[in-house]
C-alpha positions, -999 to 999 in steps of 0.1 A, spaced: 863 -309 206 894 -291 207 895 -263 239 859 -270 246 852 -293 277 818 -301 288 813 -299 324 788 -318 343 765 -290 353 763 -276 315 746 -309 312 723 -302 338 718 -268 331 710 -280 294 683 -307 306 666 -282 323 667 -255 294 655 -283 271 625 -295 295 602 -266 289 608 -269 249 603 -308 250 569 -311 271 551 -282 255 564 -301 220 555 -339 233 533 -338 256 506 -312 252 491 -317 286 520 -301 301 506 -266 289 468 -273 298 487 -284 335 504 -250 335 468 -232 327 450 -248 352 473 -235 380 465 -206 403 472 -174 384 500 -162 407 516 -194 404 514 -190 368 527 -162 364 562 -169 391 569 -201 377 589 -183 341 615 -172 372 629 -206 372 645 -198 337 673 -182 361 682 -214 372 705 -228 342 724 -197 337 731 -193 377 743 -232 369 763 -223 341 775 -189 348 792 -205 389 803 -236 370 823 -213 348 832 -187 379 810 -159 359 784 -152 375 774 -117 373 741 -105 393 729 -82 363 729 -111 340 712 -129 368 682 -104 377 678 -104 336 671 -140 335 650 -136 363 628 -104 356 626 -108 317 606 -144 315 585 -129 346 577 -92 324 572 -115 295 542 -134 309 530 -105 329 527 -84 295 508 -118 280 490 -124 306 473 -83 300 476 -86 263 452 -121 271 427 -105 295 424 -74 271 422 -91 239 394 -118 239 394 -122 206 431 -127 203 434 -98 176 468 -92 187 480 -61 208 511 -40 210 520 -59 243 521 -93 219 542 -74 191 567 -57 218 573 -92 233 582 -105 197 597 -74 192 623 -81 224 626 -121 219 635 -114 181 660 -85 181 676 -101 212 682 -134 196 691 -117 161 716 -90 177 727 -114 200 721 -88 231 726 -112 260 749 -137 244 781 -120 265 763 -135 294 776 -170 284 808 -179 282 821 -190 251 804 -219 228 777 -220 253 758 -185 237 733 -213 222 714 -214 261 704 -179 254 682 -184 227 665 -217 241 657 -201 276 642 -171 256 623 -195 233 611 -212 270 600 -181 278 581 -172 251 564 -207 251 556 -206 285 542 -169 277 522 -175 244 511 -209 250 506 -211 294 495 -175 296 484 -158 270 465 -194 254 471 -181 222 451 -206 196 462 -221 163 501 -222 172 502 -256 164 533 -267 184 532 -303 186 564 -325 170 544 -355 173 551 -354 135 520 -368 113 522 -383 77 506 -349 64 534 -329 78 560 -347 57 535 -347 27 530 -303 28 565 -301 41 580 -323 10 555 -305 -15 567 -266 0 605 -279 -9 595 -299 -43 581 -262 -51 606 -235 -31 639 -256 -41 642 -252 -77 636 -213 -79 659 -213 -49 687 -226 -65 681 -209 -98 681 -176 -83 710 -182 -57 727 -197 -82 724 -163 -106 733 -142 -79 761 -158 -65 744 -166 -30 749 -204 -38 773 -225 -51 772 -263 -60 795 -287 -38 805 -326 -49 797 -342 -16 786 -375 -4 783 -373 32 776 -405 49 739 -410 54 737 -410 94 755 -377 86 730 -365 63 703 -373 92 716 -363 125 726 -328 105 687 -329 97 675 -341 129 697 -314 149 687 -284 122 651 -295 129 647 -294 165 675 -262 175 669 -242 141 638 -249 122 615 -249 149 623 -225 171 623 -201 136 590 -211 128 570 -211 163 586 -174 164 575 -164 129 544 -190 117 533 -199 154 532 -169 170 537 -138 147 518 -150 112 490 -161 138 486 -128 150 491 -110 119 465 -131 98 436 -116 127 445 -82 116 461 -81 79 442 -116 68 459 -150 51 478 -130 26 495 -99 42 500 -119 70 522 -146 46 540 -119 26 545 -99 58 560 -127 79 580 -135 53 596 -104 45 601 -98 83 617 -135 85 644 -128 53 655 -92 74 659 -110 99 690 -127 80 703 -93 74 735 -100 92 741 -136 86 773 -144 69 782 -111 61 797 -77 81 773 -57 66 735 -58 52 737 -90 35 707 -82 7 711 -118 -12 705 -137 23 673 -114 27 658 -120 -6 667 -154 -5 650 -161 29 621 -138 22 613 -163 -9 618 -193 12 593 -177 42 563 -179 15 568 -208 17 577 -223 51 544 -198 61 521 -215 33 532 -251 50 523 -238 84 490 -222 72 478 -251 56 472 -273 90 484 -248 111 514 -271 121 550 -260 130 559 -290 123 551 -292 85 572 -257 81 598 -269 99 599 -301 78 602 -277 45 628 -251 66 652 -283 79 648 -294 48 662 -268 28 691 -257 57 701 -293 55 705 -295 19 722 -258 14 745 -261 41 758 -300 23 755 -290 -11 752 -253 -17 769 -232 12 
């Protein structure tokens, strides 16, 4: 790529940014290792999500020590506030120490808060070391139930997946179409194209999306609001979050049109209670809007 060199110790920094991610996805015995350990150990061990940007950031001669204490405190205050919100809510209802951490992992990846920590075409590490985090948190600490993070993909994930598409695709195009969100592309992209683009959408945008919003936050909201506020809330919260996607201002047609589709990435999650049958249906559609319809 053009003025973009990889350095050896981006690659490094990236394995170990990855590593959290990939065991709690593959290997599920990696979290019920992290729960068994002593509880102070439990709750240091986020600290080591300073490591990859103290690699990056002296790779890169940027290295700044406020950036540096933030990598380090925020994973530990994330799995301290978890680690109260667990001991004080048995039932796992939900408290405001659950909702604040969403709060701060969601507005800091949306308004991209952190990203001038990074230097350029490397602002991607932010979001997967706050995802870490918030894995680590949710899933190590806090043993939140019904997540459903495991990518061990079954035949019934493709089957809701496919079905939440077959159902979401045609009233997405209709209505993009009417409102000038979407427009139709001749393309015939080679297919290894078609399925690295799917495979890549699926693992560093599809699932981290839908832990954050069917994993973690339509799990907590269906305790309190049941099945059905929890959906339409979720979903409403997930198209907002879009508010600023391709656009300067408040872009209204990205909202709506991502509102729709969260109905139904959150009714393929709910089904099973598997991330990865709404991140079949969410890498699904990305894949086919940004070939055919962008």
């Amino acid at each position: 790529m053009m003025g973009f060199q990889v350095h050896a110790p981006v690659v490094i920094a990236a394995l170990l940014t990855l590593l959290p991610f990939l065991l709690a996805a593959f290997w599920p015995l990696s979290i019920k290792v992290a729960r068994r350990l002593p509880v102070t150990v439990r709750m240091l061990l986020p600290a080591v999500l300073c490591v990859p940007y103290a690699i990056v950031a002296i790779s890169y001669g940027q290295l700044r020590w406020g950036w540096f204490a933030l990598y380090l405190a925020l994973p530990l205050a994330i799995g301290w506030l978890l680690y109260r919100a667990g001991v004080a809510d048995t039932a796992q209802r939900g408290t405001w120490r659950d909702f604040l951490v969403l709060s701060v992992l969601g507005l800091a990846v949306d308004l991209r808060w952190f990203e001038p920590a990074w230097p350029p075409h490397l602002a991607v590490f932010n979001k997967m070391l706050l995802l870490d985090a918030g894995i680590y948190g949710f899933l190590a600490v806090r043993r939140l139930e019904g997540v459903g993070f495991d990518l061990r993909l079954r035949l019934s994930d493709l089957r809701i997946g496919g079905r939440e598409l077959a159902i979401y695709a045609p009233l997405a195009i209709v209505l993009g179409l009417s409102l000038g969100f979407l427009h139709f592309h001749a393309y015939v992209p080679a297919l290894s194209h078609v399925i690295l683009g799917w495979v890549f959408t699926f693992l560093f945008i599809a699932v981290p999306e839908e832990l954050f919003f069917r994993g973690w936050m339509q799990n907590l909201l269906e305790r309190r609001l049941g099945r059905r506020w929890a959906l339409l809330t979720t979903a409403v919260l997930f198209g907002l979050s879009h508010f600023n996607k391709r656009a300067v201002h408040f872009n209204w047609r990205y909202v709506v049109l991502a509102a729709l589709a969260g109905i139904f990435y959150g009714r393929a999650w709910r089904q099973e209670r598997r991330v990865g049958a709404s991140a079949v249906t969410h890498a699904s559609v990305d894949t086919l809007w940004s070939l055919w319809l962008r």
